[in-house]
N, C-alpha and C positions, 0 to 999 in steps of 0.2 A: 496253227492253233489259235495266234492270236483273233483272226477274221471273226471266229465265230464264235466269241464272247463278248456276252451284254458290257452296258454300265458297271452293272452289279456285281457281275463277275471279274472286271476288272477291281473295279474298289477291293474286293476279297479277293483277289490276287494279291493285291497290293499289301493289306493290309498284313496276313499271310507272310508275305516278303520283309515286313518288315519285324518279324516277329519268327524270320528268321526259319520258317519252313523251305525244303529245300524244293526246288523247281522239278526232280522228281516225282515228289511227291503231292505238286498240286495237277501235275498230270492225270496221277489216280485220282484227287479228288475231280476231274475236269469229268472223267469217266464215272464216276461210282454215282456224282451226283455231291453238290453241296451241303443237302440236310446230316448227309455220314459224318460231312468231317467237322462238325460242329466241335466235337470234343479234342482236336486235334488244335484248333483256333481259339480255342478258350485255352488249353494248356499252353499256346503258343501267348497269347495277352499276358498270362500269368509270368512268363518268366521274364514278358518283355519290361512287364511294369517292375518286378525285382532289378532287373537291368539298369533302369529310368533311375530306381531311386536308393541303388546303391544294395538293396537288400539281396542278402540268399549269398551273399560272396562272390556274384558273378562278374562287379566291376559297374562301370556307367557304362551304359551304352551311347555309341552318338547315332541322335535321330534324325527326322528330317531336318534337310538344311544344315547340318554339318555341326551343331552348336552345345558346346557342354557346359555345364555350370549348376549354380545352383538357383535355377530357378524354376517358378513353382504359379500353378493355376490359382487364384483367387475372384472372388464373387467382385463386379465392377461397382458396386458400395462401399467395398471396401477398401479399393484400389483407389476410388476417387478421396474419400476421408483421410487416407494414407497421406496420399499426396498432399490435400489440402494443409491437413495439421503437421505434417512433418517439413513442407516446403514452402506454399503459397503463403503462409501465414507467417513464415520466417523475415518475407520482405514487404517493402513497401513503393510502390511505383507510386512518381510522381508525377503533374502536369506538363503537357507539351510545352516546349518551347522552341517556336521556330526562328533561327538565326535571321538576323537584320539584313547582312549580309552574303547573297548567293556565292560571288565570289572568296569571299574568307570567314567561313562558317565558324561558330562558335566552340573551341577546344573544348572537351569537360576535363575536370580531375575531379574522382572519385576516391572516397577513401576503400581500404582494402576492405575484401566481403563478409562475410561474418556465418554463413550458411555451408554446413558438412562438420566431420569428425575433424578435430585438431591432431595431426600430425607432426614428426619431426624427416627430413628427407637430407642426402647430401648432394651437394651438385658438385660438379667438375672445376668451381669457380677457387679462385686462391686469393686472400685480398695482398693488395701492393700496396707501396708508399712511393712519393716521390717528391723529395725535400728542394729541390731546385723552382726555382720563380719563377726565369723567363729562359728563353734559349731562342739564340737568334738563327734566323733562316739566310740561306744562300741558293740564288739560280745559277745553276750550270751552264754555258754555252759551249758546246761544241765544235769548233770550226772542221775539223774531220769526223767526218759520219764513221757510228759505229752501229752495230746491229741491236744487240741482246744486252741485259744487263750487267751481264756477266763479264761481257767488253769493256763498258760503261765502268764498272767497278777495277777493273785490272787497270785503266787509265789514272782514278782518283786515288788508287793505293798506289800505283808509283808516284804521284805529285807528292802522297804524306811520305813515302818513307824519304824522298829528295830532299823535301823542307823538312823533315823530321819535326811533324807533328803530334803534338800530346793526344791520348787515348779519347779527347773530349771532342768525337767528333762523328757523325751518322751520316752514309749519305743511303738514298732511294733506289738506288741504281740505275738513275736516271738522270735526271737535271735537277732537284732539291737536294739541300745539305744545310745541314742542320750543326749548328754547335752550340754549348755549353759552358760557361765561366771565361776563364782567359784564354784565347784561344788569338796564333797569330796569323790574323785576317782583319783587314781594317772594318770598324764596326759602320761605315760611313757607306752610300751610295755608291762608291767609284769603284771601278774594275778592279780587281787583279789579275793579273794575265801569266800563265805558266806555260811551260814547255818541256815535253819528253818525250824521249823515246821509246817506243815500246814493239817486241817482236808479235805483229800481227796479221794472221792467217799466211807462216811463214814468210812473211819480207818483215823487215827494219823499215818503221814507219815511224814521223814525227804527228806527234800532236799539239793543238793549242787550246787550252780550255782557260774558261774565261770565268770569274767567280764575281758575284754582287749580290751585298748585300740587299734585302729586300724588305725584311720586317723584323720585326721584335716580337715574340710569341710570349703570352702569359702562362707560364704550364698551373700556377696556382688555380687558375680557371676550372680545374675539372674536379678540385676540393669542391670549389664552392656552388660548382651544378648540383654535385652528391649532395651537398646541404640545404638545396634548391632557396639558392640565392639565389640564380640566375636562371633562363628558362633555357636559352639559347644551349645548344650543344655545341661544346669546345673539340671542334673538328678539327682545328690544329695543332693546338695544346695536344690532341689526341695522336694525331699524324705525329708530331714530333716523337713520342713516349714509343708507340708502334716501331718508329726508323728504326732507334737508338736499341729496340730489342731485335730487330730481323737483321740489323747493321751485323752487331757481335757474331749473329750465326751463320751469317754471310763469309765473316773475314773467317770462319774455318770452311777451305777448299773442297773439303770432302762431303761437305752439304750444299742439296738444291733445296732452292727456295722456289716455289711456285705461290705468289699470295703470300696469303697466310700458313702454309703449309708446307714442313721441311721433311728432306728424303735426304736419306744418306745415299748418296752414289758407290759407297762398298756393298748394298742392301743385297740377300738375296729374293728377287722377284720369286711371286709366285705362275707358273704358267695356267694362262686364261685362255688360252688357241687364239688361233685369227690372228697370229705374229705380231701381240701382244703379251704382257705379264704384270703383275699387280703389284706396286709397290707398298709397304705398310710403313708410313710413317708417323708425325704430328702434328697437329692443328695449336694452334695459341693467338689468341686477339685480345685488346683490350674491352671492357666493358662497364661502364659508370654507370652506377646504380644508388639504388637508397642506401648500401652499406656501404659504400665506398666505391671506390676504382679496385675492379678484380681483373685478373688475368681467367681468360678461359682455356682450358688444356684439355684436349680430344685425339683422340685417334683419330686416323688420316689415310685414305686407300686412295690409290687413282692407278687408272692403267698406261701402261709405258711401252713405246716402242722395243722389242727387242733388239736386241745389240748383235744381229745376226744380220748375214749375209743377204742381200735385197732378193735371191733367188730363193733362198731358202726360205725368204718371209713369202713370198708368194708362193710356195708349196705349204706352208705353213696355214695360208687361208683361202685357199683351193681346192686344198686335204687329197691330195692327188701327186704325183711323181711327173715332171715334164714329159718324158720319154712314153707315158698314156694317152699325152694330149693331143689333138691334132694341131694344126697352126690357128685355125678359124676358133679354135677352142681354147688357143691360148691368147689368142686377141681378144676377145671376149673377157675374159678372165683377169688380164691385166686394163682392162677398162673399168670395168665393176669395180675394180679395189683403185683406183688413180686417185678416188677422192679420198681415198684412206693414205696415201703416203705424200699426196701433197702439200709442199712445204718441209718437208722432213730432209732435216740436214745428214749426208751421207758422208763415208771419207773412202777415196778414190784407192782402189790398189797399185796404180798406177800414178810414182806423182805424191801421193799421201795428202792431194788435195781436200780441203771442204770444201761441197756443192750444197746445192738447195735443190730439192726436187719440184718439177713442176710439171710435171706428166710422163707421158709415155707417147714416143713417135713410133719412127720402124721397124723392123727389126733390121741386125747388124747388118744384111748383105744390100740393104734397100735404103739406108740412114746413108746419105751423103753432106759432106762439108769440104771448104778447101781447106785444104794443105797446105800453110806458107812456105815448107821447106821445099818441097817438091814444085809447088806453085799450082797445086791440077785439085780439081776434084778428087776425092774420095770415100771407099765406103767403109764403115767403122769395122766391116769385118776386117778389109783390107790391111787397116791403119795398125790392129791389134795382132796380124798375122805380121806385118814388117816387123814389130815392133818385138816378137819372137815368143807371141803369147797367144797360147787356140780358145777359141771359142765354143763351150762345148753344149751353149743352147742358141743356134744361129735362128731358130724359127720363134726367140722371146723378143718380145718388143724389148727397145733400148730405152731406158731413163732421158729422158728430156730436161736438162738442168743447163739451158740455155741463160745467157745475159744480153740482155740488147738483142744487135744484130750476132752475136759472137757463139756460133751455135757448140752446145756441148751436149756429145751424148754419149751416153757410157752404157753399157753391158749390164744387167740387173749383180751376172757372178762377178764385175769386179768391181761393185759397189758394199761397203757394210755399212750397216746403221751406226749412226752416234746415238753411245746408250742417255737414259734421261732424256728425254723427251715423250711429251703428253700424247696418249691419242684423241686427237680432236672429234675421228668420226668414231663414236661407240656403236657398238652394236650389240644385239638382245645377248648374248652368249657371251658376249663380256660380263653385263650387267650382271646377268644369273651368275658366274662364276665369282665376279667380285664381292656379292652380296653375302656367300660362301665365305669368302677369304675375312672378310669384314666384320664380320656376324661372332661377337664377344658374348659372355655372357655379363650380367650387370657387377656380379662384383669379382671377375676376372679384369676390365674394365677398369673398373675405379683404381685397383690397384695398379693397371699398368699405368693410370694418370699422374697416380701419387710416387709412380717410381721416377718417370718424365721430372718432376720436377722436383727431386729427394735433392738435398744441398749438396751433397757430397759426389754424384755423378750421374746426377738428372742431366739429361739432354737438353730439357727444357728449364733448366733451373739460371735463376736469374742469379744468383752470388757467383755463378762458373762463368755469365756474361759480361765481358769487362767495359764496352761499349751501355751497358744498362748499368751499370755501376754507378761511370759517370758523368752519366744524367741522374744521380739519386735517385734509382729506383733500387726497393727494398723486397722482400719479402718476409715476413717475420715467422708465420708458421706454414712449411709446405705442405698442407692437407686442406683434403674438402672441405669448403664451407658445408655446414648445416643452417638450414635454415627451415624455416616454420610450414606448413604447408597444410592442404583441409583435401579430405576425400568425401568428395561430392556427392548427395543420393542419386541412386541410379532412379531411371522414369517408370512405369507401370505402360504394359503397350496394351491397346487391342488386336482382337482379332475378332473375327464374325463368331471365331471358336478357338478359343474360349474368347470372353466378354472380356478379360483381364490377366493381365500377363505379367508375375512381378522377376525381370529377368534379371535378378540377380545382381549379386556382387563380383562375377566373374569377367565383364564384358562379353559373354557369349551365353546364348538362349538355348533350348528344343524346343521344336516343334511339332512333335509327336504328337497327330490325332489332331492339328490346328488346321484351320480355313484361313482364307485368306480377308481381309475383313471388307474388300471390295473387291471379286473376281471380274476380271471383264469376262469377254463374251468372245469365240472364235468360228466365226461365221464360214469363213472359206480360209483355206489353207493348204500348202504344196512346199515340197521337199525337192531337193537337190542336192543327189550325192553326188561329190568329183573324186571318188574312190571309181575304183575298176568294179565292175557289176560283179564279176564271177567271185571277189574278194568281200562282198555284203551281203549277197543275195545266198544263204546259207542257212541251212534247216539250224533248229537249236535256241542257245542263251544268246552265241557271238552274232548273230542275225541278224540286220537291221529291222525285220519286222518282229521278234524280240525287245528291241530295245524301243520301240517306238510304242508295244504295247505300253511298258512300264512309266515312258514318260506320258502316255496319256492318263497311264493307271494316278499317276501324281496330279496332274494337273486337274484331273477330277475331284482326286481327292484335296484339292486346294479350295475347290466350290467352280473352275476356271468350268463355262460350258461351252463343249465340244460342238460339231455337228452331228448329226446321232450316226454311230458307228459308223465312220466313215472316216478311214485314217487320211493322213495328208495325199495329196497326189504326187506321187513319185516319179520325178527323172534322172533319169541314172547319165554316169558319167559319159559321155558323148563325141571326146575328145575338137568341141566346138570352145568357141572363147567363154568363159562365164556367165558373158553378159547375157548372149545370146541364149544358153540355156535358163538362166534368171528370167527372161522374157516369155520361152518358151513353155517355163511353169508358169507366170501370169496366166499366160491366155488357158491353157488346160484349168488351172482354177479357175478361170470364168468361167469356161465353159462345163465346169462339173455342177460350180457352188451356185450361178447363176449372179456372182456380184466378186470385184478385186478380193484377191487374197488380204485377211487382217496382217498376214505374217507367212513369209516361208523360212523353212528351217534348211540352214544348208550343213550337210557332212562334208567334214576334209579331214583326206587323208593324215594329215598333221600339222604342226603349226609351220605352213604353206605360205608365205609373208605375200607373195604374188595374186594366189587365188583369194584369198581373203579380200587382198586391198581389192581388185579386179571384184570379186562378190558386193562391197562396200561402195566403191564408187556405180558400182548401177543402181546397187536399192536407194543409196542415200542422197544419189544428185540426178537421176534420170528416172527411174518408175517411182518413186514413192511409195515404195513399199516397205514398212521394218525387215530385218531378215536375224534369225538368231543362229547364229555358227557353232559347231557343235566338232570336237575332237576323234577319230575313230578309234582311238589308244583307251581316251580318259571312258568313254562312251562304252569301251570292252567290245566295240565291234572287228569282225573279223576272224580267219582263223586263228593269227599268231597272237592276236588280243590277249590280253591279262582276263584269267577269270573275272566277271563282273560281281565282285562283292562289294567295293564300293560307287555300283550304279546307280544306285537310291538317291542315295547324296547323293549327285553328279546333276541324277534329275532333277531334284527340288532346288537346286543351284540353278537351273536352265528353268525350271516353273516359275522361281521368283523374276528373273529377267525379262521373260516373256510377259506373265503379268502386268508388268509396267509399261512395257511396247503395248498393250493391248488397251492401255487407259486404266488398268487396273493397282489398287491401291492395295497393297500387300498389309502393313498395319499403319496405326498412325498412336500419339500419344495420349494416354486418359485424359479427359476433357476435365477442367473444374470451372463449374460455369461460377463470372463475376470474379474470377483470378487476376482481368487486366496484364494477363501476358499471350501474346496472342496465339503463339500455340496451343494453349493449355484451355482459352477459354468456350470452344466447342459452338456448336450452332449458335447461341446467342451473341456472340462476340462479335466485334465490329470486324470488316475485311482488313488483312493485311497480305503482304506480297514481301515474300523472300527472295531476296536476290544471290547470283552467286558469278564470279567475274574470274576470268582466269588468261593469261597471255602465254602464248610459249613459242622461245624464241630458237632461230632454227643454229643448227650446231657449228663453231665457227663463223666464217665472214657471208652467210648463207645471205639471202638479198630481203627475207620478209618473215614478219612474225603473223603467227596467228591469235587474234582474240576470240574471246567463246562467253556469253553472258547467259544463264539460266536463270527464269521468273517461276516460284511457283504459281497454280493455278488454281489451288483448290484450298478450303479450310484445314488442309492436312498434311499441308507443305509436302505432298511427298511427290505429286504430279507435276513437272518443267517441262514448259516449251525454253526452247534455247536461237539462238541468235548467232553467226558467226563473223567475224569482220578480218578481211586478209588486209596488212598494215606493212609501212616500212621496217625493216630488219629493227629487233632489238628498242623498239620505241615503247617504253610502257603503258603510255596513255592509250587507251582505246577509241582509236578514230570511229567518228561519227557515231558517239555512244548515245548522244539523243538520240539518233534515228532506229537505229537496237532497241534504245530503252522504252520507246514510246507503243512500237509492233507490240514490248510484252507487255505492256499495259497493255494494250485493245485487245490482244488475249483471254488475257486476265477479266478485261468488259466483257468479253462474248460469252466467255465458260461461266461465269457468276451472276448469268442473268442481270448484264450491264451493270453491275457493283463497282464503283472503282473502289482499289483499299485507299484505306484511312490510318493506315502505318507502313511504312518502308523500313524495310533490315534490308542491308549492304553490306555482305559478304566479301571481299577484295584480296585476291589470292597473289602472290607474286614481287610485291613492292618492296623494296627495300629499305632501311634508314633513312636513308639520304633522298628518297623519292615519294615520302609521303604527302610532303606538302604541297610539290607538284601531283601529284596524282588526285590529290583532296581537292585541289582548286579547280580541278578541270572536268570532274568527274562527279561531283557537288554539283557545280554549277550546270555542268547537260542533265544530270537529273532534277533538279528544278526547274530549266526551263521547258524541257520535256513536259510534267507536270504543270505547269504555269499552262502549254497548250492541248492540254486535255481539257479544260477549264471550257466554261462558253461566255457569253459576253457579260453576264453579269455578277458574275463571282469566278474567282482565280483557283486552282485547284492546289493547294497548296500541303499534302501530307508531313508530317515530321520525317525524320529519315535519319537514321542510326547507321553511322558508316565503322565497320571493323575491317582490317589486317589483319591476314589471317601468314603468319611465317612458319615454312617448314625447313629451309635451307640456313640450318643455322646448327651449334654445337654444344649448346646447353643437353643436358644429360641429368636425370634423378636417379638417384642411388637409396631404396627404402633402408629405414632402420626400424624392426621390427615388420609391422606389417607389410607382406609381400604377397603377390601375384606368385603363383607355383611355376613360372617362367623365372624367377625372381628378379624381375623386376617393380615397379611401383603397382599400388594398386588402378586397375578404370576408374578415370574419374578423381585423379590427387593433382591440386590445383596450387601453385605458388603465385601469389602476389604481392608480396615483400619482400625485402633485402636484397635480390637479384633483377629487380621492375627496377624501370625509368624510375626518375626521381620525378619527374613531371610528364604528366597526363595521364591515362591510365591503361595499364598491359598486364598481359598475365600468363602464364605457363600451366597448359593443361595437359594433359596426358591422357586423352579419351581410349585410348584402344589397350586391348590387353595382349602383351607381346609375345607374338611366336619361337621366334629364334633373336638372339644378340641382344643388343638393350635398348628400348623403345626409346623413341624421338619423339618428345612433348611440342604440340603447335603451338606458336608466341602468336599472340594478340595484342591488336594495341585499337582500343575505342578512339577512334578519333572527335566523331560526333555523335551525341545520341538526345536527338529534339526528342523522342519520346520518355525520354527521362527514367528507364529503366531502372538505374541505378546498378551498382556492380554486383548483386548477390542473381536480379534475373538476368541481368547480362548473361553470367558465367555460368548458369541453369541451364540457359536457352541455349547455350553455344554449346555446350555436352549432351544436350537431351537430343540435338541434331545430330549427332553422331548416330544416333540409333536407328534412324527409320532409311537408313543407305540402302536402296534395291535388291541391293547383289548379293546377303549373305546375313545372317542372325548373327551378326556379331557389331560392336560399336566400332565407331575406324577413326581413323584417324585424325580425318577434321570433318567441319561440320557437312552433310550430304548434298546442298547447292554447290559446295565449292569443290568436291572431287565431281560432281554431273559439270561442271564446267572445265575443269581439268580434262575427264573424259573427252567432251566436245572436241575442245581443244587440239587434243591429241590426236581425235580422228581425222579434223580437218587437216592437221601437220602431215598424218600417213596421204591423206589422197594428193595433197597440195606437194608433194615430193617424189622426183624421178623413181622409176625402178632403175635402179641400183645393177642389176640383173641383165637389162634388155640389151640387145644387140648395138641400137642406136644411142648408148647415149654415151656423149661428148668426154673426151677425156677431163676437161675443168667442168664440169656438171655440178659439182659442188656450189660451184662460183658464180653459175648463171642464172638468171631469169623463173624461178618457178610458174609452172601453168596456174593462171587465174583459176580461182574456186568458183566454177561453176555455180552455187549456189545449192539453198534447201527447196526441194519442190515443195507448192503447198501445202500438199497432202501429211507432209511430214514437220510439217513447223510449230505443232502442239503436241508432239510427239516423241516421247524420247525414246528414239532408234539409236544413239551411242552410246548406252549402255550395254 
């Protein structure tokens, strides 16, 4: 059916569809002829607009693009007037000023903003005291090596309770130790030297630790940051105050401390599959702010080895029964998961030994070692049959928990896990479960904070800590601070249709009956399914030529132009490697369209982790071609598919992605010309270029991180070419970031008719406290000299440049009072910049997105530099109005849309740059080795954003 209908007929299908006629019944209209059912599409409009706007009792409907709320079509006069008098006119930008110094660029401090509704909000924060002056520090030497902190700490409590020391004492569970008032330990340089015994990993073992003093700490110091006497941050004063509270929750046995973050070891897990289970404990850090030194108290989830048999965990994520599997299928099997249990401390049935794991050798009948008693070679099945115990899986590889030369391998069934321990390698089906387990709602939440630290039998209450006691730390009232907070106007978007778009107070739009306001163009194009033919190829709705009419009926109806009737070119599953059919649809669209496909769309069966990456590294590092991947579940194709009623959406979610891959700009924000903010001020406004930076580092002791940097391209921020750079494990700064930075400038010259911009916004995703001024100094400095040689000989090229931090790994939390999001949490768009902000420079806590499930996580900003002199009312405009124009979805997200297209990036270079996990060949320490070099971006795809 679909073949032999026009444009027009699609559009009215489409529209039809969304208004809710049933596919029946456009059959008959396909027969009777379209002038009939005129009156059937007019009744259908009418209930869809009742739907739209609440009328008639029927409910909201959600339209295109998945988006509800209350927003609403206005004339673009009056959407710019809006803006103007309600926003632009609010602040005032002032003149550039560019730093003297490349290397140590000029801090600003702004005062707080003064633009949006004044609110009251509570956060998680509790303020402390701490009457003590100084406390002097202690380094630890060890002469016997011990492992874990846990060691470390059992060594220092037998020296206190030998010397029977007074309660004024913290140590790290390491080598710093910390004490407070009279304490007897000489306050002078010279050792003191101790000795004990202590029963360790079953023998009687002596120890010698060695104590010196090393400094004198001011803890007064973090008073007088808060009162910003001082600029410097009192990172020790801090470290002490932090010991002396994880010290006390340390010395009860029954809590693990990981970081910041305490589990009870009595806990019951929740199961997450993949011989894993999720622990729910709490977070608590200190925090010095303009109101003072607060404690932060957050909920705490992380997933945890199960305390289950090493066989049983690997049927646990196998999801299979050994006695199924072949041998070649259980080698396989214990390969793939090596990188998931190494390291993981086991205790022997045999013995009652601790081991360490560190892979998987033979299985028992093939695993040979000597035998000192006997003096001969033997094989582990051997050793476990003398020993009067059967082996009841001889065809499982054996645990590899060797030392040295000194080989040890043991049987998976007579090994169990030691519970309390982290899983280092996560995987998606953890995540999605944990997210489940985690997922509070906001004032379920608050109260479980305020129970954590209730005086009387908070977990995390400081008066029950006797160790935070005394170091004089206090806490006077155990409830959420309040503090002051502003909910920001939301932006007015375009679109080709309508002209003006005021989307509301909710964070989420429709798009009902909207165009996209720059469609690209789809010249040639081809499809690859890696479903089985006989399972797509099906008369009906679940039929992939079904579903492909409806996504073109979108993408028309977006304004996207097609090639005239003529669907994509189809290659069906093949049972060939991906790549190969990936190729195989190029050339067929050459040879149909007469020119490379803009775009193939690939079906998979499900989400296929192998086929994807495999689909991804051919389009994205050998043909350069975009390719958009598509679900056969979520899609409704197939027989045992889900009815398709939410296909619509599904498509205009896949219309908006592909649009961008195509060059096409979905919406951008009302222009107000002579606003002097560079998004806002539309054709006449001088060029400026959004940057967006992101690093992700790989899980564990992995060998390399990825960086990923995105340049807008156009006057509408919404088009990025992106830049990738493969780097040392774990190194923040992004190597060779002039050479990055300089590609997206000449981008930027070629797409803008040679324009270089004349303002830089730097977006910087990732960094933490303690790494800002390294990251500032180095990252500054390649972006000016970058700049300095775009320049030619007789003038220097020198734009101002506004550098932000953008933090999302952190445990601040808003709690509304009164005004609330129907999720209940804060409203889009409620901004804090007082009482909980630095005391010096300027940062601030926003809350761009409106929260689905649990209680949303506001991004911390911190301006580090801003020559364009913004000032903090468009700072914190521009950083929320970026929220809004994100590719993927009508709804504002969570940080600004450079900095998740670089996250994306990021992420996709991590998936290709990473073994399968799956394959026959890879090494049982695969974790631990070498990742294959990033190939790179072909040309074709380097102003392109194909990772979305």
């Amino acid at each position: 059916m679909t073949k032999s209908f026009t444009n027009a007929d699609r559009r009215f299908f489409y529209e039809c569809h969304l208004c809710s006629i049933s596919a029946q019944t456009l059959e008959s209209f396909h027969c009777k002829g379209l002038e009939w059912s005129k009156r059937y599409l007019e009744k259908g409009r009418e209930m869809s607009d009742r739907r739209r706007y609440g009328g008639g009792g029927g409910g909201h409907r959600q339209g295109r693009g998945g988006g509800r709320g209350d927003s609403r079509e206005i004339s673009l006069r009056e959407g710019r007037d809006h803006v103007e008098n309600n926003v632009t006119k609010k602040f005032s930008i002032g003149n550039t000023v560019i730093s003297a110094d490349a290397e140590h660029p000029t801090i600003i401090q702004y005062e707080r903003g003064q633009l949006g509704r004044q609110v009251e909000v509570r956060v998680n924060y509790m303020l402390i005291q701490c009457d003590k002056k100084e406390a002097m520090h202690y380094e630890l030497d060890f002469e016997e090596y011990a492992e874990d902190a846990e060691e470390f700490r059992g060594i220092v409590k037998k020296i206190a309770r030998s010397q029977n020391w007074p309660k004024n004492w913290a140590h790290d569970g390491r080598k710093m130790l910390y004490t407070c008032g009279d304490f007897p330990l000489p306050k002078s340089s010279e050792e003191t030297e101790f000795k004990v015994n202590l029963m360790f990993r079953g023998k009687d073992k002596e120890f010698t630790v060695k104590f010196k003093n090393v400094n004198t700490i001011k803890l007064d110091q973090i008073d007088r940051y808060c009162r910003k006497e001082v600029d410097a941050v009192p990172r020790d004063a801090l470290q002490v105050l932090d010991v002396a509270l994880r010290h006390g929750i340390a010395m009860n046995e029954s809590n693990l401390l990981i970081r910041n973050n305490v589990f009870d070891l009595n806990c019951q897990g929740n199961d997450i599959s993949m011989g894993a289970e999720c622990w729910q404990g709490y977070h608590q850090s200190l925090r010095p702010c303009q109101g003072g030194l607060f404690l932060n108290v957050d909920t705490a989830v992380s997933p945890f080895h199960k305390g289950i048999s090493v066989d049983r965990y690997i049927e646990d994520i196998i999801g299979r029964d050994f006695h199924e599997a072949t041998r070649k299928g259980l080698r396989r099997d214990c390969r793939r998961i090596a990188a998931c249990l190494k390291g993981v401390k086991i205790k022997t049935r045999r013995g009652n030994q601790v081991q360490k794991i560190k892979g998987f050798t033979l299985c028992p009948q093939d695993a040979m070692f000597f035998h000192k008693k006997s003096e001969k070679d033997m094989s582990v099945l051997d050793y476990y049959r003398q020993m009067g115990d059967d082996v009841r899986y001889p065809r499982l590889d054996c645990l590899d928990c060797s030392k040295g030369k000194r080989k040890i391998y043991v049987p998976p069934e007579f090994a169990t896990i030691i519970p309390g321990q982290v899983v280092k390698v996560i995987q998606r089906a953890h995540t999605e479960k944990m997210i489940k387990v985690a997922a509070q709602r906001p004032d379920d939440r608050a109260r479980y904070v305020e129970s954590l630290v209730d005086s009387r039998r908070g977990a995390a209450s400081v008066s029950n800590n006797e160790s935070a006691k005394a170091f004089g730390i206090s806490m006077d009232r155990p409830s959420l601070a309040r503090v002051d907070a502003r909910i920001l106007p939301q932006p007015f978007l375009k679109y080709r249709q309508p002209e003006c778009m005021d989307v509301g107070t909710q964070g989420q739009w429709n798009l009902l009956n909207a165009q996209f306001y720059h469609a690209g163009e789809i010249r040639s194009w081809a499809l690859v399914s890696f479903c089985e033919s006989n399972s797509v190829q099906i008369q009906g709705e679940k039929g992939i030529e079904a579903f492909l009419g409806e996504l073109m009926g979108c993408l028309t109806a977006n304004g996207v132009n097609l090639p005239q009737s003529r669907t994509p070119i189809p290659i069906h599953y093949s049972h060939r490697s991906p790549g190969e059919d990936l190729r195989e649809a190029k050339r067929m669209a050459e040879e149909e369209y007469g020119r490379a496909p803009d775009i193939i769309l690939a079906l998979l069966p499900g989400r296929v982790t192998q086929i994807y990456k495999a689909v991804k590294m051919e389009s994205d590092t050998r043909m350069g071609v975009p390719t958009q991947c598509f679900l056969a579940d979520k899609a409704s194709i197939g027989q045992r598919a889900r009815p398709p009623r939410g296909r619509n959406q599904y498509c205009n979610n896949l219309a908006m992605k592909i649009n961008a891959k195509i060059r096409g700009v979905n919406c951008c924000l009302v222009d107000v010309p002579g606003c002097r903010l560079p998004l806002l001020e539309g054709n006449q406004g001088k060029p400026f270029m959004i940057f967006g930076a992101d690093v992700s580092h790989p899980q564990g002791m992995g060998s390399s991180s990825v960086a990923a940097i995105v340049g807008s391209l156009d006057q509408y921020a919404f088009q990025y070419a992106c830049r990738i750079a493969v780097q040392q494990g774990h190194q923040e700064e992004i190597s060779d970031f002039k050479v990055h930075f300089k590609e997206l400038l000449k981008e930027f010259y070629k797409r803008t008719n040679q324009k270089k911009p004349e303002a830089i916004i730097y977006y910087r995703d990732g960094v933490s406290d303690g790494q800002f001024e390294k990251v500032l100094q180095y990252e500054y400095a390649q972006m000016r000299e970058g700049c300095k040689e775009m320049g030619d000989a007789r003038a220097d090229y020198c734009p101002p440049i506004t550098f932000v931090t953008v933090q999302k790994r952190h445990h601040t939390r808003m709690f509304p009072q009164g005004d609330a999001h129907r999720s209940g949490n804060v409203m889009p768009g409620t901004i804090v910049d007082t009482k909980i902000s630095s005391p010096t420079g300027f940062d601030f806590y926003l809350c761009s997105q409106a929260g689905l499930q649990g209680t949303s996580r506001p991004a911390h900003y911190h301006v580090l530099v801003d020559e364009n002199n913004y000032g903090s009312d468009a700072l914190q405009i521009m950083t929320y109005w970026l929220t809004f124009i994100y590719c993927r979805c009508t709804k504002s997200v969570a940080i600004p849309a450079p900095v998740y297209y670089a996250h994306l990036a990021a992420f996709r270079a991590r998936m290709l740059l990473e073994p399968d996990m799956s394959a026959d060949d890879v090494s049982v320490a695969s974790s631990g080795g070498e990742p294959m070099a990033f190939p790179g971006i072909p040309t074709s795809l380097k102003s392109v954003m194909f990772y979305v």
